[in-house]
TIVEXVEX-872045 format. One record per atom (N, C-alpha, C): chain; residue in one letter; z, y, x. Coordinates in steps of 0.05 Angstrom, whole numbers. Layout:
<pts>
@c: A; r: A; z: Z; y: Y; x: X
...
</pts>
This chain:
<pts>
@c: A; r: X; z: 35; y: 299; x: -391
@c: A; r: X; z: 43; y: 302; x: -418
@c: A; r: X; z: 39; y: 330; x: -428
@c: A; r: X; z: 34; y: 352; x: -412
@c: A; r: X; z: 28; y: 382; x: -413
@c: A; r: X; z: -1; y: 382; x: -416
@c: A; r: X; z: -20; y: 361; x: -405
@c: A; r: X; z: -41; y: 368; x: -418
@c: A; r: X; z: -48; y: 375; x: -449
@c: A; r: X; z: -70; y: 390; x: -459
@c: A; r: X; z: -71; y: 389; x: -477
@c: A; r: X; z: -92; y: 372; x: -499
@c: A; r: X; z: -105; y: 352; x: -478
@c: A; r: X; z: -123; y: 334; x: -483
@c: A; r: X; z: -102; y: 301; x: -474
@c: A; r: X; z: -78; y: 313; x: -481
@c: A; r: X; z: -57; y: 279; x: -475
@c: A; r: X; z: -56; y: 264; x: -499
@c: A; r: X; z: -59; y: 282; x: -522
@c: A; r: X; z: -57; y: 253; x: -555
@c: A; r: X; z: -80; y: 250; x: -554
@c: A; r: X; z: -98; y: 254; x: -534
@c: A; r: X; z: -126; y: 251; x: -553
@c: A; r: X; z: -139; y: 223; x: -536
@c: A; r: X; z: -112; y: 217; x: -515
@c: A; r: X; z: -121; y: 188; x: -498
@c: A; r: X; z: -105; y: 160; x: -506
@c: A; r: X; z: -113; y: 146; x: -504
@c: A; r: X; z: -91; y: 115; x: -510
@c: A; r: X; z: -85; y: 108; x: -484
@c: A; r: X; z: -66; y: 106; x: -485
@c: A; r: X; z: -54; y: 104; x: -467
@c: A; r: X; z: -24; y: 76; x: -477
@c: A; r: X; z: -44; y: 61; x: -495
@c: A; r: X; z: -19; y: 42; x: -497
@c: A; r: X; z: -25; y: 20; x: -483
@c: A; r: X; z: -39; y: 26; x: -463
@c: A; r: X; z: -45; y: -7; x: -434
@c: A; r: X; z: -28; y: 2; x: -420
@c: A; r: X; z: -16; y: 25; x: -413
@c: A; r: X; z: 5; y: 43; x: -395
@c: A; r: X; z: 37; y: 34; x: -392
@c: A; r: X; z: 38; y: 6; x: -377
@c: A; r: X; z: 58; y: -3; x: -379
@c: A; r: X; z: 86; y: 8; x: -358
@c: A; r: X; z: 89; y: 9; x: -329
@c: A; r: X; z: 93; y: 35; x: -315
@c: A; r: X; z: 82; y: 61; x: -299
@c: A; r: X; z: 100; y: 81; x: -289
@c: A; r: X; z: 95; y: 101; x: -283
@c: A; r: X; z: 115; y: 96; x: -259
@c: A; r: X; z: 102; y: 114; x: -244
@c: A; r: X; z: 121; y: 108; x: -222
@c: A; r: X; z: 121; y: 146; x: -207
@c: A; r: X; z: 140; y: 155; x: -200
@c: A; r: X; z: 143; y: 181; x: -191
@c: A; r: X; z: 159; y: 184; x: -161
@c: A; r: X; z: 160; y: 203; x: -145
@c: A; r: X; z: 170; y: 198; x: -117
@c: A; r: X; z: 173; y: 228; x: -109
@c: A; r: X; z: 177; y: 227; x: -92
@c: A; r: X; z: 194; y: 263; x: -72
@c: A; r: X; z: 210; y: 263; x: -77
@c: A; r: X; z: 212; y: 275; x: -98
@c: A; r: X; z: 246; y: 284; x: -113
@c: A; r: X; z: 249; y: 279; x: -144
@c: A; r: X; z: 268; y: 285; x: -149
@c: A; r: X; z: 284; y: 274; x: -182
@c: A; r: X; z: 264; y: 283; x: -206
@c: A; r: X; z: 260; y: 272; x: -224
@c: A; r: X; z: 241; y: 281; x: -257
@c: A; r: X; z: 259; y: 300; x: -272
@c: A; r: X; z: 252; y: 324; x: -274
@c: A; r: X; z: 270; y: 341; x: -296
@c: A; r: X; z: 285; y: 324; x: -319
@c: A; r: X; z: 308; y: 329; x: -323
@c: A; r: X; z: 321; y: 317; x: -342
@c: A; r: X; z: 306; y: 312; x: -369
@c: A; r: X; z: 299; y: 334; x: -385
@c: A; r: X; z: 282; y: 339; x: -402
@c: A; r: X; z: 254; y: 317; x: -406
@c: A; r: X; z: 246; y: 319; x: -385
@c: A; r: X; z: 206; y: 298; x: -376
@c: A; r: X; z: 225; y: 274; x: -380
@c: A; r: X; z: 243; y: 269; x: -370
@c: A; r: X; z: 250; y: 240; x: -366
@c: A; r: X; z: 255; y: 240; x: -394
@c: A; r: X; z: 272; y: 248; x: -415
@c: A; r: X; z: 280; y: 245; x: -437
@c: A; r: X; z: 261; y: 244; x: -460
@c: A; r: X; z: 238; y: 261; x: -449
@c: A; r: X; z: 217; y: 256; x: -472
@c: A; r: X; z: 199; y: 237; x: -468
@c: A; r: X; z: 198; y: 225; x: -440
@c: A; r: X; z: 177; y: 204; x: -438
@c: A; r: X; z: 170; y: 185; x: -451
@c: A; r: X; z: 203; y: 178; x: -464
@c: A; r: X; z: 203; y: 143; x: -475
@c: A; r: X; z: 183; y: 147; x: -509
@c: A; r: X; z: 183; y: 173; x: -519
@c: A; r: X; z: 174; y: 183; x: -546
@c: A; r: X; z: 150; y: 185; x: -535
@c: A; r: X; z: 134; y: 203; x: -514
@c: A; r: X; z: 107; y: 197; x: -509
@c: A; r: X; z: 93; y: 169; x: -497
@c: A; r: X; z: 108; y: 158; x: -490
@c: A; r: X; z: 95; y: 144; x: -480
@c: A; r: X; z: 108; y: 110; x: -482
@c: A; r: X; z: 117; y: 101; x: -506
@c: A; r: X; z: 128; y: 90; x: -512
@c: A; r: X; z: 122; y: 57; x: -497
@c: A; r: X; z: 147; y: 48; x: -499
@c: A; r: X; z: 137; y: 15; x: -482
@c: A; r: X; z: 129; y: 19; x: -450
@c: A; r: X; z: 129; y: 53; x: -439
@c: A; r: X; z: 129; y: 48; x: -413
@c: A; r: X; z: 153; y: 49; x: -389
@c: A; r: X; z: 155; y: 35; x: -373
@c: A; r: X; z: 182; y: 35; x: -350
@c: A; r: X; z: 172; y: 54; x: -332
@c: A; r: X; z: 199; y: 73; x: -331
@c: A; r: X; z: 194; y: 92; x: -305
@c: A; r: X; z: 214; y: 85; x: -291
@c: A; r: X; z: 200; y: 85; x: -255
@c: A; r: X; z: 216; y: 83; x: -238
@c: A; r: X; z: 210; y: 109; x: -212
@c: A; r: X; z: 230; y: 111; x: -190
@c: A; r: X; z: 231; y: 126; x: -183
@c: A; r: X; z: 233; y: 127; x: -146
@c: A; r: X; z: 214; y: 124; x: -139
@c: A; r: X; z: 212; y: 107; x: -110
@c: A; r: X; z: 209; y: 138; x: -82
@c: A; r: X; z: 238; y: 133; x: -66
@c: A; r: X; z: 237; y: 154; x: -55
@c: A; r: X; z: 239; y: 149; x: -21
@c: A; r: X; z: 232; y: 159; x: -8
@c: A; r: X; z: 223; y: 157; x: 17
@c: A; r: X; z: 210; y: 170; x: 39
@c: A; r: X; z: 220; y: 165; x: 65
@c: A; r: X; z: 207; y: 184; x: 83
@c: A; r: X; z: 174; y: 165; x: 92
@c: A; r: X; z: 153; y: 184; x: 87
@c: A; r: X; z: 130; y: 165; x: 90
@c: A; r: X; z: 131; y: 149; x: 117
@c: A; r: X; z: 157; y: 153; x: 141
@c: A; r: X; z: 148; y: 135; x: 158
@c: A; r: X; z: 163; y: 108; x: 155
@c: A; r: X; z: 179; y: 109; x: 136
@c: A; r: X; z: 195; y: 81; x: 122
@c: A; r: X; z: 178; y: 66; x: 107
@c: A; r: X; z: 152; y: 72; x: 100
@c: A; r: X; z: 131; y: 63; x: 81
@c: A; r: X; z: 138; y: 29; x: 79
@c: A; r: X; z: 138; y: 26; x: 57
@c: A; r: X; z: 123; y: 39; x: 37
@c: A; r: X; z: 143; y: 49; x: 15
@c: A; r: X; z: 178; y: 53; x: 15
@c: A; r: X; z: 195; y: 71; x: 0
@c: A; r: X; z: 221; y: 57; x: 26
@c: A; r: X; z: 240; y: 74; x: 12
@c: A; r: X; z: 265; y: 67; x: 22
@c: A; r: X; z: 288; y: 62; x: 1
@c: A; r: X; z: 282; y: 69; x: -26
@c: A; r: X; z: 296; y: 75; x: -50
@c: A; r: X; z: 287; y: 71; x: -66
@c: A; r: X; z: 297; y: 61; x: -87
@c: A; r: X; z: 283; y: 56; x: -123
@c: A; r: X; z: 310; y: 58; x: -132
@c: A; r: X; z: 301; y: 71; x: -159
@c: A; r: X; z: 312; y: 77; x: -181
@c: A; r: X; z: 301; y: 60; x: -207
@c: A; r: X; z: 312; y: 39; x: -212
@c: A; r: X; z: 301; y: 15; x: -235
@c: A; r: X; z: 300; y: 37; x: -263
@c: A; r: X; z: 281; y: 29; x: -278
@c: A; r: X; z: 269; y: 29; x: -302
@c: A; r: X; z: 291; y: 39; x: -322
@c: A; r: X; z: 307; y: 18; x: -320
@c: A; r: X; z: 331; y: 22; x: -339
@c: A; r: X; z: 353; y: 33; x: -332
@c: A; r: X; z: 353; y: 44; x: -309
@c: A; r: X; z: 374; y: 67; x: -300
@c: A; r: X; z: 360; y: 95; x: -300
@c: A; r: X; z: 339; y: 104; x: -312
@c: A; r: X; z: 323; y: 130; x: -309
@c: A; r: X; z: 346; y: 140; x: -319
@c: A; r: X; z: 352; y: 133; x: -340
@c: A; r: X; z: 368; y: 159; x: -363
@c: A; r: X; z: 396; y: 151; x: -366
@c: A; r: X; z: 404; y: 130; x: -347
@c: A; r: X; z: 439; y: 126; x: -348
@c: A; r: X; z: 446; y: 136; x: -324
@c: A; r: X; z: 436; y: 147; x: -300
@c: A; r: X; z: 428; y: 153; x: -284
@c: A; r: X; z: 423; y: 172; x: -264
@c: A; r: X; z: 423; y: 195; x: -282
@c: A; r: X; z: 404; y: 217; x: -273
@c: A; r: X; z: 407; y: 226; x: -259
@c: A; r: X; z: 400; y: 237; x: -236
@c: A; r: X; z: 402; y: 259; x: -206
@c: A; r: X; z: 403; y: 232; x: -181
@c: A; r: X; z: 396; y: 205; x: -195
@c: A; r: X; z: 403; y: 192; x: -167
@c: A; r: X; z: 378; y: 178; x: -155
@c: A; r: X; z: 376; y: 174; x: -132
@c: A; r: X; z: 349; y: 162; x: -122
@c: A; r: X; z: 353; y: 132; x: -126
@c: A; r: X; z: 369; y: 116; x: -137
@c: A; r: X; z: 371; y: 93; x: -131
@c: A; r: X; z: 384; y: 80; x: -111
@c: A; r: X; z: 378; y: 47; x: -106
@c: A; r: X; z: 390; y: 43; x: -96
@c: A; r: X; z: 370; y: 37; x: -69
@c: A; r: X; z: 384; y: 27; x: -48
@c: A; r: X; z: 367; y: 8; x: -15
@c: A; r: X; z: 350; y: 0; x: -27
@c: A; r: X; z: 321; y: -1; x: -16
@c: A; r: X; z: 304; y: -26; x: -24
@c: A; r: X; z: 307; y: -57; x: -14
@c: A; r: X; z: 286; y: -64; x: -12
@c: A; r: X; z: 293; y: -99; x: 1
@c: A; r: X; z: 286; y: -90; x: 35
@c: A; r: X; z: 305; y: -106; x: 44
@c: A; r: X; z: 308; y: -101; x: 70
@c: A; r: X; z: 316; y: -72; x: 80
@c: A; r: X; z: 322; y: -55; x: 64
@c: A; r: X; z: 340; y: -29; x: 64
@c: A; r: X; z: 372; y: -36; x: 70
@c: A; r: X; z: 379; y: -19; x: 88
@c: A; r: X; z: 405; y: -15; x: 93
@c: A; r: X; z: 419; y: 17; x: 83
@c: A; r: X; z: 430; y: 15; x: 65
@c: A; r: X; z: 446; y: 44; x: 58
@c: A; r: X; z: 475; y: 50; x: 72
@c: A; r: X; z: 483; y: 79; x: 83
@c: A; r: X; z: 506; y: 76; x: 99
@c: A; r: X; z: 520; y: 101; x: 85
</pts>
């Protein structure tokens, strides 16, 4: 979204985004839904030898949410 060649693409086929390591700046997460309207971000976190995540953070918890990785995946156990 820092590019400076980002309005000059369509990007309304862009249904999710998906991000991982660690947490989206409060701010990126807050302006996403205005750039990039109609898209779900989620937030899939994991040690690559758990592949293929260990954690998700659903779409509609980005911004009720914030600082958390989500929840177990399927077949995840959280302790």
């Amino acid at each position: 979204m820092r590019h400076p060649d980002f309005d000059r693409n369509d990007l309304t086929s862009l249904r999710k985004c998906y991000y991982g390591s660690s947490i989206m700046p409060v701010e990126v997460l807050k302006e996403m839904p205005g750039r990039l309207p109609g898209v779900r971000i989620y937030n899939y976190y994991g040690q690559t030898e758990l592949a293929p995540y260990h954690t998700i953070l659903k779409a509609e918890d980005a911004l009720r949410k914030l600082g958390s990785a989500g929840m177990g995946g399927h077949n995840m156990e959280t302790g």
